[in-house]
N, C-alpha and C positions, 0 to 999 in steps of 0.2 A: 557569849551566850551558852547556857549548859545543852548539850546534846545527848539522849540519849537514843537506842537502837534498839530492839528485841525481835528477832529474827530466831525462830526455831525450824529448822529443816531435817528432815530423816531417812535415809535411804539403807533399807535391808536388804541385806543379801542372806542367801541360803546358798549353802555348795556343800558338794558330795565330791571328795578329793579320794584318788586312789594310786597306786604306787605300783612297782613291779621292779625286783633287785636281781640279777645275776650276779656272782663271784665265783670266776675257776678255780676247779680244784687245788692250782700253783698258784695264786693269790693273784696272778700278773692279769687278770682280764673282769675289770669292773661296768657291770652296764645297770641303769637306773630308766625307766621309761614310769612315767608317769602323767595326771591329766588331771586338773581341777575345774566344775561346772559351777557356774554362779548362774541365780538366777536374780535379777533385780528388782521388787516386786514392786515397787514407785515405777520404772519404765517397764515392766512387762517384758523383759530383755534378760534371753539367755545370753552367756559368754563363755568358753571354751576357752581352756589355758596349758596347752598339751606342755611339755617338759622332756627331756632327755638328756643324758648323762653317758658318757663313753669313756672309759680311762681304760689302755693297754699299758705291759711295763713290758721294753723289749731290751735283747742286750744288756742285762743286770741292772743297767745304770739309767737307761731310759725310760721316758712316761709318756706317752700320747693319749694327749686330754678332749674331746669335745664336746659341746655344749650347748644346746639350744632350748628356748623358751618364748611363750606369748603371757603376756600378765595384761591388765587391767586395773587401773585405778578411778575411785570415784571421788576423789577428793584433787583441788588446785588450788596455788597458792596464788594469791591476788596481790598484786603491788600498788597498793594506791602511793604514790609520788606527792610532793610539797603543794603542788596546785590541785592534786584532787580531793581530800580531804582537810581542809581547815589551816591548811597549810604544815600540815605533818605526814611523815614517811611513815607510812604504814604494810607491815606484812600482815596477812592473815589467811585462813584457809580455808574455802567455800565447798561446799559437795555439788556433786553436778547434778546438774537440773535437766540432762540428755537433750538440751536446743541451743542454749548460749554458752553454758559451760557442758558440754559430751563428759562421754566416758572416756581416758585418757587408756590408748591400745598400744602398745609397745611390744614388738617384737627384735629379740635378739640372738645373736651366733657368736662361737668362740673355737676358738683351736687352739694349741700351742704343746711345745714339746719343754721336756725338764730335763735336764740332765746332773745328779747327783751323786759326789763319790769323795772319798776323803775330805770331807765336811768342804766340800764345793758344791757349791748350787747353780746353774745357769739355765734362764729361764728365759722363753719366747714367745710369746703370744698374740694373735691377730683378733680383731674384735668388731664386729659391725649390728649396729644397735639403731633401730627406727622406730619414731615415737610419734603418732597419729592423734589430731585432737585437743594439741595445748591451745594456748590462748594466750593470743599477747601481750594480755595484763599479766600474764603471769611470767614475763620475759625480763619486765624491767629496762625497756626500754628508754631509752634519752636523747632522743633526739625525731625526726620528722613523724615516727609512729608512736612518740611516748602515747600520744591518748588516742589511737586508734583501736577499736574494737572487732577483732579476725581470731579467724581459727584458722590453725594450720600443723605444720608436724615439724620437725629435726633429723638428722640423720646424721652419724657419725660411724667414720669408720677409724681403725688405729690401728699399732702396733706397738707394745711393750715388752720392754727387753729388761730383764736381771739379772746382776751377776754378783755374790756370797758368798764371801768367805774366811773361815772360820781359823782361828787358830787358838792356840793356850789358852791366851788373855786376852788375843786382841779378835774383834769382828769387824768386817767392812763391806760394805755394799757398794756399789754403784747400778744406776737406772736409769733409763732412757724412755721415752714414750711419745710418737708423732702420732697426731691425730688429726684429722679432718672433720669439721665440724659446720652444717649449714640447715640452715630455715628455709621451710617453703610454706607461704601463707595463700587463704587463698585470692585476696587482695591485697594486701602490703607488695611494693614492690611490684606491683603489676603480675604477681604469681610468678616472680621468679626467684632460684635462689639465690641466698647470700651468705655471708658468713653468719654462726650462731657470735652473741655476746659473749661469749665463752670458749670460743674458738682458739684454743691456745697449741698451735702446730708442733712446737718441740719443747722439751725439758727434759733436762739431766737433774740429777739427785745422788750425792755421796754422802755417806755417812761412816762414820769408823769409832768405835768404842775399847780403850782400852784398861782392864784392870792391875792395880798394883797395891795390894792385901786388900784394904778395907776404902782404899780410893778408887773411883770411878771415874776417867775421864771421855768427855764424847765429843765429836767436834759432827756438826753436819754444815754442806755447802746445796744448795738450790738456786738454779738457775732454769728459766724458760722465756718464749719470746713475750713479746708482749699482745693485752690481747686485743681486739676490734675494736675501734672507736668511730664515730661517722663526727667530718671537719665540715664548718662551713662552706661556701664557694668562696673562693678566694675573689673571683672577680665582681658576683653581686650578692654580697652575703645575707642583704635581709631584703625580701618582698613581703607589701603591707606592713605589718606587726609581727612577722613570724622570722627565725631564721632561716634562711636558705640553703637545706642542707647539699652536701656530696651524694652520691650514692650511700646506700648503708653499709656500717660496718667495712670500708673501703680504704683504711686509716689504721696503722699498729701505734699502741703506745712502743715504748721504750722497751726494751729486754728487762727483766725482772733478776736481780742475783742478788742474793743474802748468804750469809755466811757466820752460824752460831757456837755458842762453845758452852760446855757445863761441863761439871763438876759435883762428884758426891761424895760424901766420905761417912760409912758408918762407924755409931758408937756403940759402945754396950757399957752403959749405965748401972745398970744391977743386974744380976740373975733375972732378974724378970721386966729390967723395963730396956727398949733397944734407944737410938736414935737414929736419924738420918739430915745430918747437914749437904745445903747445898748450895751451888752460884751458880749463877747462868747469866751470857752476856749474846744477848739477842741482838743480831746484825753488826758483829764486828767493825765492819769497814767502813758502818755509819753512813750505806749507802744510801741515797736517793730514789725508792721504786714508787713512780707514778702507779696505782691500780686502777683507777678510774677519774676520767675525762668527760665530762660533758659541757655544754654552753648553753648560756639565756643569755637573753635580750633587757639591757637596761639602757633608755634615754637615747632609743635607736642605734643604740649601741652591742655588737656582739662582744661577750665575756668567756672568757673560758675557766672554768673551773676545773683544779686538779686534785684528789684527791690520793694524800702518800702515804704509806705502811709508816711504820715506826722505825725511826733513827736507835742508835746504839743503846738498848736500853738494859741493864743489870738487873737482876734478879738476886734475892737468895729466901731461903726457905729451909725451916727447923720440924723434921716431926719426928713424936716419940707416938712409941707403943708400948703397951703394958697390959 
């Protein structure tokens, strides 16, 4: 049957943002302090979004960077899932209405030191980010809360580490990033927390590119753990018509590692027209990365469904300019 929908909804803001820069006279001492005021005039709701900015350079070669900020957003993305609308997966993005969907408030912090010096870059950073007010549907859940309706927050904390470096022809990178990541709703889970669906604790990342005249070769490797998935009980997987889930998010998929390679080689066609050929061979090893796992119920039966990235797949691509 045809369906249609016409929903219009509007929320203005008014904000008066203001700044404030220091730079020492030796270029080595950056500071930024800043603050933007919104007013909501649908909720009648001020909000305050202070800012601040710190970068020293010490010992020629070093940087001490920090960072903090409070933002707000009026906008969330809504996931209706296969059984909520018509039996299609839908995203889409609703403004909030400050009772079912809030203002989304998020406050964050950062540090970290750099150290750069004959085209070496090595890089450190800590990071802790808290996010007050999302909503579950907008989580994309699969499993005991797919259709629960809560508000709650996120919290992640991390560290990312880089390390570049340059030579002639050739550049390479390597990256590191552990992070913690957990929800606290204010029902789900009896208000306690658990992992985010996105929760991915470690990953490494290399990458290396090297030139030879008008050929370009790049090779990059990714790997990290896998991320949260909630398993049936093993012992009594379905009550009623439902499954019976684990705790949440209490389950890793598999480790995730790819491994890709490309190739470019420019031409020069005429005085005025260039080209650029190229191949690319996405996941070498033709590995196997499960990204997402979830289960339903057929014929009192639990299923698992796995869904995998892409096997070894080739690529090539021609462009001209002129």
């Amino acid at each position: 049957p045809r369906f249609k929908s016409y929903i219009k909804e509007v929320v203005r803001t008014h904000s008066v943002y203001s700044e404030l820069k220091y730079l020492s006279s030796n270029l080595n001492t950056n500071v930024k302090v800043g603050a933007r005021a919104n007013y909501y005039e649908k909720f009648d709701v001020y909000k305050l979004e202070p800012r601040v900015s710190f970068s020293q350079r010490f010992l020629n070669y070093f940087r001490f960077e920090l960072l903090g900020e409070l933002k707000t957003q009026t906008t969330s993305q809504i996931i209706d899932l296969q059984n909520d609308f018509l039996g299609i997966e839908k995203r889409r993005w609703i403004l909030a209405n400050n009772e079912s969907i809030p203002i989304i408030e998020s406050k964050q912090a950062s540090a970290g030191i750099h150290y750069s010096q004959n085209q070496l870059l090595v890089s450190a950073e800590t990071y802790l980010k808290h996010v007050d007010n999302i909503t579950s549907r907008s989580q994309g859940f699969q499993n005991q809360f797919q259709y629960v309706k809560d508000i709650g927050s996120y919290e992640v904390v991390g560290l990312d580490v880089l390390v570049n470096k340059q030579f002639e022809n050739t550049s390479a990178w390597l990256s590191y990033s552990y992070s913690e990541n957990t929800y606290q709703f204010d029902i789900i889970n009896n208000g306690k927390a658990f992992p985010n669906n996105v929760d991915i604790q470690h990953a490494v990342t290399f990458g290396a590119t090297h030139t030879l005249g008008n050929l370009k070769l790049a090779i990059g490797v990714n790997w990290h753990t896998g991320k949260p998935f909630t398993e049936p009980n093993n012992d009594d997987p379905v009550i009623g018509n439902n499954v019976n889930y684990n705790a949440p998010n209490s389950s890793n998929l598999k480790d995730y590692f790819r491994a890709d390679f490309s190739a470019t080689y420019r031409l020069k066609l005429s005085e005025t027209t260039n080209a650029v050929a190229g191949i690319s061979l996405w996941n070498l090893t033709n590995q196997e990365n499960i990204i997402n796992s979830y289960y339903k119920l057929e014929d009192d039966e639990v299923i698992r469904i796995d869904n995998t990235s892409l096997g070894l797949t080739p690529n090539a691509s021609l462009r001209v300019s002129f």
